[in-house]
N, CA and C atoms as an extended XYZ file, in Angstrom:
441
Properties=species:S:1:pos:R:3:atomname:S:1:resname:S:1:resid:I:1 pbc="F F F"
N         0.854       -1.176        0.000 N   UNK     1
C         0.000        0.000        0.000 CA  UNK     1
C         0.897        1.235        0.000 C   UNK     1
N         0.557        2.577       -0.945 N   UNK     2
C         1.575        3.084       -1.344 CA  UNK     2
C         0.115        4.528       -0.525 C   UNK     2
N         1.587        5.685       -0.592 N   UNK     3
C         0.443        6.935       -0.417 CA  UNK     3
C        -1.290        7.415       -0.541 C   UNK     3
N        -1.115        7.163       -2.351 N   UNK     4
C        -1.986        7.010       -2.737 CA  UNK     4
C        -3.120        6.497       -2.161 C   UNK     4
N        -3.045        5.174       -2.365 N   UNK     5
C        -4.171        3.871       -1.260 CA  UNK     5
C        -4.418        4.855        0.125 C   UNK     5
N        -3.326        4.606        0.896 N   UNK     6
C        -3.799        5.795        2.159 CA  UNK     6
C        -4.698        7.172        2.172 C   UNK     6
N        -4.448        7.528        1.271 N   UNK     7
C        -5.319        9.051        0.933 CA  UNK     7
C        -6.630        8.480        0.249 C   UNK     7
N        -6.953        7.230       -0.228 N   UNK     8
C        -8.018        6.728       -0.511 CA  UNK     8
C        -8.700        6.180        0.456 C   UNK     8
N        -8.659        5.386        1.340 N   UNK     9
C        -8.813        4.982        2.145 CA  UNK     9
C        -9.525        5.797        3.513 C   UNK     9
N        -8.556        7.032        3.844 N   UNK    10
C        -8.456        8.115        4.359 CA  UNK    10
C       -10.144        8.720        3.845 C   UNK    10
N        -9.929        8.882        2.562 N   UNK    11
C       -11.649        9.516        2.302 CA  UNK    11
C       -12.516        8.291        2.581 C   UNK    11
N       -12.274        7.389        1.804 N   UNK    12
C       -13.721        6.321        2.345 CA  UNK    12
C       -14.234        6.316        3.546 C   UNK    12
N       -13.035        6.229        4.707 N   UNK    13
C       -13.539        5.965        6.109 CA  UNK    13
C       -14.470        7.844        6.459 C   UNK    13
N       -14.132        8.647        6.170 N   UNK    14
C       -14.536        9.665        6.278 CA  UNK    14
C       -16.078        9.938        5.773 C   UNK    14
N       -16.249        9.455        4.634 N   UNK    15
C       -17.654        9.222        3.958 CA  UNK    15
C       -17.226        8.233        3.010 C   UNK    15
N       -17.984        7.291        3.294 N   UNK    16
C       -18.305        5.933        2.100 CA  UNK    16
C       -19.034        5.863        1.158 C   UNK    16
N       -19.709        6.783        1.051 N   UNK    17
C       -20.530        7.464        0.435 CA  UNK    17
C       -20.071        8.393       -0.857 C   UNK    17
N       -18.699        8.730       -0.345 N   UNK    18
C       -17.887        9.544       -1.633 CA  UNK    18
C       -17.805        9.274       -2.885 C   UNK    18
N       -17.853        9.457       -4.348 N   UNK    19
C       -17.738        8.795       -5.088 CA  UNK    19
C       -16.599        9.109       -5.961 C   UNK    19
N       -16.302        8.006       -6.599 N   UNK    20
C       -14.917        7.640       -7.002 CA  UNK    20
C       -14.150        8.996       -7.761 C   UNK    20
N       -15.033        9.627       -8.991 N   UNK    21
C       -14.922       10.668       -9.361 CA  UNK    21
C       -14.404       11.735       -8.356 C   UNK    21
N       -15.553       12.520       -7.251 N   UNK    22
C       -14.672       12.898       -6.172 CA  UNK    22
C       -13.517       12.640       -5.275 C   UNK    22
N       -13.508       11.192       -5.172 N   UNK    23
C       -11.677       10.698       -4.676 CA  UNK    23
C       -10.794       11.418       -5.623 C   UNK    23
N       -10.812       11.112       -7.119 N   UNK    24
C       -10.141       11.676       -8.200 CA  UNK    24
C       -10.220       13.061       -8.239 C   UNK    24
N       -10.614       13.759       -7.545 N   UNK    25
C       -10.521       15.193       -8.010 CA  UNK    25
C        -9.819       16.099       -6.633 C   UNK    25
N        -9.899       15.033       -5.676 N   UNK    26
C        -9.484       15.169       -4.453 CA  UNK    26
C        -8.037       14.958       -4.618 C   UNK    26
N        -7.428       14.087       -4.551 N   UNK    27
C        -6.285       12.883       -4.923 CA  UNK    27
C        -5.253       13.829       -6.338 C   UNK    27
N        -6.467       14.124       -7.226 N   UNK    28
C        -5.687       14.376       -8.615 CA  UNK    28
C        -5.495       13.335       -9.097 C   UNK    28
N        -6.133       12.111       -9.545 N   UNK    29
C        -6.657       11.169      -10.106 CA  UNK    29
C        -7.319       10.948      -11.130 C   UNK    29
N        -7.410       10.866      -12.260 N   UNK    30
C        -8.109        9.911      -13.167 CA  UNK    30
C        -9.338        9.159      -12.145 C   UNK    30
N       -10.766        9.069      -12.563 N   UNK    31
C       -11.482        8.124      -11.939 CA  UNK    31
C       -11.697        6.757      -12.466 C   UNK    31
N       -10.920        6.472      -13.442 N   UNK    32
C       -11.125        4.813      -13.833 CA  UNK    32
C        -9.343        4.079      -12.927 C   UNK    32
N        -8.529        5.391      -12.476 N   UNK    33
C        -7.134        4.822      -11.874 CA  UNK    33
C        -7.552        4.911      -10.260 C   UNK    33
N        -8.757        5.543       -9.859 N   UNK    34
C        -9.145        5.578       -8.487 CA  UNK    34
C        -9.794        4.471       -8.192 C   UNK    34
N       -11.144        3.929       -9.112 N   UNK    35
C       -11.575        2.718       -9.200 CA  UNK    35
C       -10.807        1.279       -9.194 C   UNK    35
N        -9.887        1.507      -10.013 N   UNK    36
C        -9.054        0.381      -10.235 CA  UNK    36
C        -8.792        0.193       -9.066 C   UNK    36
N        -7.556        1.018       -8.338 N   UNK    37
C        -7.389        0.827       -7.177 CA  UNK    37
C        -8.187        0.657       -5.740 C   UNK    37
N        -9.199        1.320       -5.918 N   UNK    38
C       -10.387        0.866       -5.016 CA  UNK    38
C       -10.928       -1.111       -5.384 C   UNK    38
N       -10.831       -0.862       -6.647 N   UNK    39
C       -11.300       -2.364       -6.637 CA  UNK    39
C       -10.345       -2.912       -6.065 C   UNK    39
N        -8.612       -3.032       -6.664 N   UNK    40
C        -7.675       -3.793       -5.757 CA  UNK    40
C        -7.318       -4.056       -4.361 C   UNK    40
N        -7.950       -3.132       -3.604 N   UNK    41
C        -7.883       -2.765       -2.327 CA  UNK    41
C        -8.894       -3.577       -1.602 C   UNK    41
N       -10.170       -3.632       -2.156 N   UNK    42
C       -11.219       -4.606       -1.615 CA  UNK    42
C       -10.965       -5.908       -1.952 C   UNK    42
N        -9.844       -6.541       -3.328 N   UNK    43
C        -9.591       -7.616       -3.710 CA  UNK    43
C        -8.827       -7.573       -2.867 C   UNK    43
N        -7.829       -7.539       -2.432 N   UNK    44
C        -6.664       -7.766       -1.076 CA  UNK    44
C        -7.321       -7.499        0.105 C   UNK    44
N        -9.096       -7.241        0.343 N   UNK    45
C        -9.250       -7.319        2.028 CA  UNK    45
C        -8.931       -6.375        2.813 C   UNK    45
N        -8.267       -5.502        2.171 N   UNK    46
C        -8.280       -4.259        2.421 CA  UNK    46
C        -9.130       -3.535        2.890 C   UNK    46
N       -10.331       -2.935        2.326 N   UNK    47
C       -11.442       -2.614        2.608 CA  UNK    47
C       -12.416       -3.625        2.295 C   UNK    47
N       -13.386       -4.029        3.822 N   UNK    48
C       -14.304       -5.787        3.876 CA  UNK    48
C       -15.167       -4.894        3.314 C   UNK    48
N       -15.507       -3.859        3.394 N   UNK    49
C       -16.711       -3.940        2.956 CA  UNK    49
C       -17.261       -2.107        3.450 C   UNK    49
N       -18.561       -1.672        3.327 N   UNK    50
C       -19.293       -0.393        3.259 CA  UNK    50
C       -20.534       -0.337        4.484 C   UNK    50
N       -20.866        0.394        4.864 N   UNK    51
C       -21.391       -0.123        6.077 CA  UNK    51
C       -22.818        1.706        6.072 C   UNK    51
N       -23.859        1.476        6.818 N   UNK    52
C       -24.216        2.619        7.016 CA  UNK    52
C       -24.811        2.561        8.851 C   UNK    52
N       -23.934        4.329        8.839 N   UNK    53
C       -24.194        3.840       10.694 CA  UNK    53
C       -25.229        5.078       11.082 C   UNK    53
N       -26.144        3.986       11.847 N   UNK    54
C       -27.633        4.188       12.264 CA  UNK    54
C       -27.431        5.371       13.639 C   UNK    54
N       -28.300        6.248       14.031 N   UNK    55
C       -28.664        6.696       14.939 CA  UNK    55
C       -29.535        5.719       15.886 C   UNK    55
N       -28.638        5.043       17.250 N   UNK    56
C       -29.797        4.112       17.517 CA  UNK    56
C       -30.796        4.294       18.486 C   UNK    56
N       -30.589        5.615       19.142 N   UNK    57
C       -31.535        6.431       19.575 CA  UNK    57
C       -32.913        6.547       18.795 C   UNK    57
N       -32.794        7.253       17.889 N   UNK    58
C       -34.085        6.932       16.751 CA  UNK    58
C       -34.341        5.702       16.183 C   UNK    58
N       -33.734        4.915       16.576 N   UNK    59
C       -34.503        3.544       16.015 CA  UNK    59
C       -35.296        2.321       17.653 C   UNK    59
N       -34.980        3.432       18.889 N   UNK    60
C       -35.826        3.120       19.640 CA  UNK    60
C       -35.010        2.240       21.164 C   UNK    60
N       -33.448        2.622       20.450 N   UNK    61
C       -32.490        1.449       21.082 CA  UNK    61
C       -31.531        2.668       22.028 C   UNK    61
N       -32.207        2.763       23.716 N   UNK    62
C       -32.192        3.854       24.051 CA  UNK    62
C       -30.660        2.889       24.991 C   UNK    62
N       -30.280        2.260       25.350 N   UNK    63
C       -29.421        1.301       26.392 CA  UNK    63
C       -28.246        0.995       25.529 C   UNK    63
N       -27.317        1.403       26.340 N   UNK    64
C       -25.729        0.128       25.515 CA  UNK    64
C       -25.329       -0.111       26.317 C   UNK    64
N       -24.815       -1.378       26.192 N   UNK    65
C       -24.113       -1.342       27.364 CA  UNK    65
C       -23.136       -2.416       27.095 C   UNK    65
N       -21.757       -2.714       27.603 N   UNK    66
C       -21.225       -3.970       27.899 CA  UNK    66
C       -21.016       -4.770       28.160 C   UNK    66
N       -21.231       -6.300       28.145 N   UNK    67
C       -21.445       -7.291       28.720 CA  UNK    67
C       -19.554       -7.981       28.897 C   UNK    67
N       -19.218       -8.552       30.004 N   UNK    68
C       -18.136       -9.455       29.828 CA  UNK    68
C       -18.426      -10.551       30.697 C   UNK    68
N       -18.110      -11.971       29.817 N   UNK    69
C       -18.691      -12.741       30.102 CA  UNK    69
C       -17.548      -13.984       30.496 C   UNK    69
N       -17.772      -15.268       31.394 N   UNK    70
C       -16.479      -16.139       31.809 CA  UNK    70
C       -17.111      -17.378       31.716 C   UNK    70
N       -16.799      -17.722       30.446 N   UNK    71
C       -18.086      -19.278       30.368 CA  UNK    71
C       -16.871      -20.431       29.944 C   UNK    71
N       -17.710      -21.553       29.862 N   UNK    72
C       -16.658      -22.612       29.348 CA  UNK    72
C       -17.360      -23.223       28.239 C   UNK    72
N       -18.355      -22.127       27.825 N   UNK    73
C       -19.481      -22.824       26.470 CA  UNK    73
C       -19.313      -22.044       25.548 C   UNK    73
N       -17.876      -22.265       24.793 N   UNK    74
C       -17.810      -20.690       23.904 CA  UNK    74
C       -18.904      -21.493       22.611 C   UNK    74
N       -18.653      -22.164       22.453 N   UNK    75
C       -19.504      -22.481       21.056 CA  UNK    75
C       -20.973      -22.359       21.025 C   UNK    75
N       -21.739      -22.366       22.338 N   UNK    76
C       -22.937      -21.915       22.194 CA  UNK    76
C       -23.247      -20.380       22.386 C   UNK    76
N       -22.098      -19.734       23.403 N   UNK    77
C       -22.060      -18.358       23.918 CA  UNK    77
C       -21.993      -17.989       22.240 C   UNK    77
N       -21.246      -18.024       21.274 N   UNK    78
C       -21.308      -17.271       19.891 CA  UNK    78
C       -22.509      -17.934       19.042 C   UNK    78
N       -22.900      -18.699       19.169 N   UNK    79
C       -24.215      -19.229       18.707 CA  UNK    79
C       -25.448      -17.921       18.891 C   UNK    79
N       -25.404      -18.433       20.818 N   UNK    80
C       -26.141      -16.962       21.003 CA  UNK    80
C       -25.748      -15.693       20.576 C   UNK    80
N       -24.658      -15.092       20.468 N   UNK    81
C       -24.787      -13.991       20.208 CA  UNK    81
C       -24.765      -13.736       18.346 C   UNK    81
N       -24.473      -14.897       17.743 N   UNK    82
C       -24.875      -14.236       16.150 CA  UNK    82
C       -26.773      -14.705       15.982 C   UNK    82
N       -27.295      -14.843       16.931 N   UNK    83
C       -28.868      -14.812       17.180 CA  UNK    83
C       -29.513      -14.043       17.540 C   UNK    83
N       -29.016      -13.102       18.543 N   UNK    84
C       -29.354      -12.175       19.262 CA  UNK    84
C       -29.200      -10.990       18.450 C   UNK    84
N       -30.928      -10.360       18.494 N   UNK    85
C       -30.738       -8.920       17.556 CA  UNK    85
C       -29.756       -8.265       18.423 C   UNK    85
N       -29.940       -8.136       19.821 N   UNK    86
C       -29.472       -7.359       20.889 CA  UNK    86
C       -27.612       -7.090       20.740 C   UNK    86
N       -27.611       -7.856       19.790 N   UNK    87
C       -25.778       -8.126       20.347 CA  UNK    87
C       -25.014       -7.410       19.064 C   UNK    87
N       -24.474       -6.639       18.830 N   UNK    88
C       -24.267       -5.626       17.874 CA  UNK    88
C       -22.509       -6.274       17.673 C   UNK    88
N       -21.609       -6.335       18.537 N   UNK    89
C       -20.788       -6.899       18.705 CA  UNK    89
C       -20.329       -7.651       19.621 C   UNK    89
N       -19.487       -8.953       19.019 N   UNK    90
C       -18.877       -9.954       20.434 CA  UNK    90
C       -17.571      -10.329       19.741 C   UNK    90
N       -16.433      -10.227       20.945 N   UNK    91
C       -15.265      -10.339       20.755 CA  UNK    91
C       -14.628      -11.865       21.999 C   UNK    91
N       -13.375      -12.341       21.352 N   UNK    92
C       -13.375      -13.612       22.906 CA  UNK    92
C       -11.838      -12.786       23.240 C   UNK    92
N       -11.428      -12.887       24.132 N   UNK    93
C       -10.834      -12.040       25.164 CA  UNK    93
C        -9.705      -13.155       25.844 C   UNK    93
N        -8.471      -12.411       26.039 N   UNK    94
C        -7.625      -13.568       27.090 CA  UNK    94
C        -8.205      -12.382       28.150 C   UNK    94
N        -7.777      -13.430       29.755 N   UNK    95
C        -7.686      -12.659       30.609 CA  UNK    95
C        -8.965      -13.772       31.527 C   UNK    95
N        -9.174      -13.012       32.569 N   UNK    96
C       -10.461      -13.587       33.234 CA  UNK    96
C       -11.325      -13.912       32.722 C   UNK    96
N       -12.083      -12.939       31.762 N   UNK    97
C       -13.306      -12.898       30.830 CA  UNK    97
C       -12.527      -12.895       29.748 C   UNK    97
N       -13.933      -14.522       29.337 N   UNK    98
C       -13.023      -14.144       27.573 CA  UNK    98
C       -14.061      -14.217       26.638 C   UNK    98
N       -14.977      -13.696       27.400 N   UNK    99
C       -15.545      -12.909       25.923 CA  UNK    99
C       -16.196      -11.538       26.409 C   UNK    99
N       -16.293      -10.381       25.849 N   UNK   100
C       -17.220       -8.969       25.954 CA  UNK   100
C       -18.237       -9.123       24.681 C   UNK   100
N       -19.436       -8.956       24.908 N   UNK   101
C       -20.321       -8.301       23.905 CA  UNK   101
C       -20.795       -6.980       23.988 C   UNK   101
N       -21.135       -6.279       23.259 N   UNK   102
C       -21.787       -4.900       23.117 CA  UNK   102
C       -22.906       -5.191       22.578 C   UNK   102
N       -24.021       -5.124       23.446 N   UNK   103
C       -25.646       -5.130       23.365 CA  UNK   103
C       -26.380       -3.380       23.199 C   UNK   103
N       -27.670       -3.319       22.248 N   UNK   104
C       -28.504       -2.105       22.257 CA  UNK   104
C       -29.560       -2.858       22.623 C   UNK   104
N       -30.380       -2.324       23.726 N   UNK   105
C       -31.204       -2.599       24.085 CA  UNK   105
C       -32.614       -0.947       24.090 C   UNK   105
N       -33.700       -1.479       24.084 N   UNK   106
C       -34.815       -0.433       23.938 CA  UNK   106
C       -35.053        0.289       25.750 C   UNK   106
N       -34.441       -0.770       26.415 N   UNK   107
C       -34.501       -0.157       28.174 CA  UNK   107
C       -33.893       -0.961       28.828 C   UNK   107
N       -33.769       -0.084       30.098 N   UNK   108
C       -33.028       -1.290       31.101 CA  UNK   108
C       -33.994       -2.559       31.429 C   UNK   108
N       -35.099       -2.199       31.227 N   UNK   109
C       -35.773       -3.553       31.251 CA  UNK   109
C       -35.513       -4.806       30.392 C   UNK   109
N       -35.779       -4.147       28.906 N   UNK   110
C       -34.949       -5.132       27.990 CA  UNK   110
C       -33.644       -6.247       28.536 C   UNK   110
N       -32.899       -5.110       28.513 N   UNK   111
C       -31.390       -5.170       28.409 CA  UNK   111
C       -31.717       -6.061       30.329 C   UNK   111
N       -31.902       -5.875       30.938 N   UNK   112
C       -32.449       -6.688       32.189 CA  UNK   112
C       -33.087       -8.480       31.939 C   UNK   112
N       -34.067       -8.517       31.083 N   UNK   113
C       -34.716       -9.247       30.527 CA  UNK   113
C       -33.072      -10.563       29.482 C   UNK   113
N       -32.276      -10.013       28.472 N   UNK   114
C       -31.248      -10.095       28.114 CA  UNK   114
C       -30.360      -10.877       28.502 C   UNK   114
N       -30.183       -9.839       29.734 N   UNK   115
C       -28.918      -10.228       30.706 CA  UNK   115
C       -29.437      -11.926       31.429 C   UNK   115
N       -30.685      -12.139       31.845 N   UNK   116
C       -31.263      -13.235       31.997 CA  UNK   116
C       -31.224      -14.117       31.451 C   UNK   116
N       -31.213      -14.028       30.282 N   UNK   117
C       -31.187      -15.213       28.676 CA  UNK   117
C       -29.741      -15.100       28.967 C   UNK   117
N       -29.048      -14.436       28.824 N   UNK   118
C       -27.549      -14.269       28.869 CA  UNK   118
C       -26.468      -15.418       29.676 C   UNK   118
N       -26.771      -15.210       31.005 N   UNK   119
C       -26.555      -15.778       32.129 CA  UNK   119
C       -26.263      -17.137       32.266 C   UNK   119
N       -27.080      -17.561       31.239 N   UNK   120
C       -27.339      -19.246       31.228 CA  UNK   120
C       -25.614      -19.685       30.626 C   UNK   120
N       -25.260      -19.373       30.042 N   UNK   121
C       -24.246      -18.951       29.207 CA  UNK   121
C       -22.660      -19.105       30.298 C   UNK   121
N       -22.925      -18.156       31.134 N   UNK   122
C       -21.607      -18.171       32.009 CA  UNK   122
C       -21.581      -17.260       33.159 C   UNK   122
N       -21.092      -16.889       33.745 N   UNK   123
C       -20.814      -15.717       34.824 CA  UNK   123
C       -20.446      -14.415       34.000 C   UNK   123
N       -21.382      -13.594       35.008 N   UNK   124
C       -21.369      -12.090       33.344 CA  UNK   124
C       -21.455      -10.938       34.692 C   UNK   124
N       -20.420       -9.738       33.900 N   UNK   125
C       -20.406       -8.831       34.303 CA  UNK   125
C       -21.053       -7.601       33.766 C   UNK   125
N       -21.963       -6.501       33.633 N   UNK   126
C       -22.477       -5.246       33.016 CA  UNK   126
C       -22.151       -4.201       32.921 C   UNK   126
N       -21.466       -3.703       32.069 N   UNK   127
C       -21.151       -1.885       32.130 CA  UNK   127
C       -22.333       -1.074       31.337 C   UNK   127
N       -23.013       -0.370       31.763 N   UNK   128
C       -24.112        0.256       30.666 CA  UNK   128
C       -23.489        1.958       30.167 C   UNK   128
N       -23.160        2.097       29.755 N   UNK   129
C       -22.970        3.097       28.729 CA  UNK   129
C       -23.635        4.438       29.171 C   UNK   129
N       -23.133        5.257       29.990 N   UNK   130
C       -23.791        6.384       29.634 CA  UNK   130
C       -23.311        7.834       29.211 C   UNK   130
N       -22.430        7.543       28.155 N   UNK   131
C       -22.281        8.744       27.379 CA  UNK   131
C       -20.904        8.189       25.977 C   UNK   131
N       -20.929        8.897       24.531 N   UNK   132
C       -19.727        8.051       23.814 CA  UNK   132
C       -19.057        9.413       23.513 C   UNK   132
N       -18.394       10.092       24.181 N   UNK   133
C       -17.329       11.365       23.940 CA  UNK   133
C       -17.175       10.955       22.347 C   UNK   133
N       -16.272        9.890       22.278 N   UNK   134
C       -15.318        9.131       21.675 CA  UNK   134
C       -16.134        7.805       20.843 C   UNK   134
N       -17.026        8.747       19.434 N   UNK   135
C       -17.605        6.872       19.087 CA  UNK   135
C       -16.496        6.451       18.117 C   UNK   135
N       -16.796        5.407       16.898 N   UNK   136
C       -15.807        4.879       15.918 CA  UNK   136
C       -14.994        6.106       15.526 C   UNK   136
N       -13.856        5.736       15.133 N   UNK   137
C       -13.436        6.962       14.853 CA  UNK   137
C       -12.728        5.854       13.418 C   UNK   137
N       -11.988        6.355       12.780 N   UNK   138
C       -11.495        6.328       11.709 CA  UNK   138
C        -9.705        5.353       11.853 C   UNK   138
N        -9.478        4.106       11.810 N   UNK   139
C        -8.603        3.489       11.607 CA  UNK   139
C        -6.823        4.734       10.624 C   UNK   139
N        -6.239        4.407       11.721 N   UNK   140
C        -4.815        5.247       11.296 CA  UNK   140
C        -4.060        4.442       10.137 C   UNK   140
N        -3.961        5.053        8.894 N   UNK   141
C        -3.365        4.041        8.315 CA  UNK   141
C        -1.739        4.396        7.942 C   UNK   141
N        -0.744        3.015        7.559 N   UNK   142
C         0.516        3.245        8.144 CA  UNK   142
C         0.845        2.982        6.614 C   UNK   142
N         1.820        3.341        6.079 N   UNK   143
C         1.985        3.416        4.597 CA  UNK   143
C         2.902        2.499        4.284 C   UNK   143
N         3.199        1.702        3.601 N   UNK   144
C         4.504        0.216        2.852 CA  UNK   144
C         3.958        0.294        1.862 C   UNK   144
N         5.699        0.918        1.552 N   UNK   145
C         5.625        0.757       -0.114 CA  UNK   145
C         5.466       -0.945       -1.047 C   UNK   145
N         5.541       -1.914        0.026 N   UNK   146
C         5.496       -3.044       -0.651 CA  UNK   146
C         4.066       -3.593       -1.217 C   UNK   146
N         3.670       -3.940       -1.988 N   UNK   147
C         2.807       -4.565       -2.217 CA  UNK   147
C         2.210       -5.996       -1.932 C   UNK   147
């Protein structure tokens, strides 16, 4: 990945939404040499993929919170959580707890209700979320000239 790629990249994460033409006029690009390289970049895994991120306040999902969990059932614990609308992300963890999920829930009742279904699962700890200074922010990218 050379400059270039980085300064591409750099706009996507910024708006994904950008279109290739505008990378190119940004960049000083040709838009069939911005494309190209956008395509190569998603062919190497580079960029998985395009994503659109929700307000989840307006969609009714007023709770976040953290779950970390200490089970010895990982294969059903990820079962449950690629089932669970509730579970937005789950990661497995060294350490005491080895796994955290990040749940949206509509209330603490929900997310109460959840944590119950949850439980069965393993010994679980709760952090609920109340404020994100700091949400996704934009991946730093490091430049090699190698291909």
């Amino acid at each position: 990945m050379d400059q270039i790629d980085a300064k591409i990249i750099t706009l996507l994460q910024q708006n994904a939404r950008i279109s290739i033409s505008q990378i190119g006029r940004l960049i000083n690009m040709t838009q069939p040499a911005v494309g190209e390289r956008v395509r190569k970049l998603e062919d190497r895994g580079i960029i998985k993929g395009y994503q659109v991120v929700l307000d989840p306040e307006k969609l009714g999902k007023q709770i976040m919170a953290y779950i970390l969990i200490q089970t010895e059932n990982c294969g059903n614990l990820v079962e449950f959580c690629n089932q669970s609308p509730e579970v937005i992300e789950a990661h497995q963890l060294s350490g005491q707890f080895n796994f955290i999920i990040k749940v949206m829930t509509e209330s603490m009742q929900t997310l109460n209700s959840f944590l119950h279904t949850c439980s069965k699962y393993g010994f679980t700890t709760t952090m609920t979320v109340l404020s994100s200074p700091t949400d996704t922010k934009a991946l730093p990218i490091e430049i090699t000239e190698s291909n």
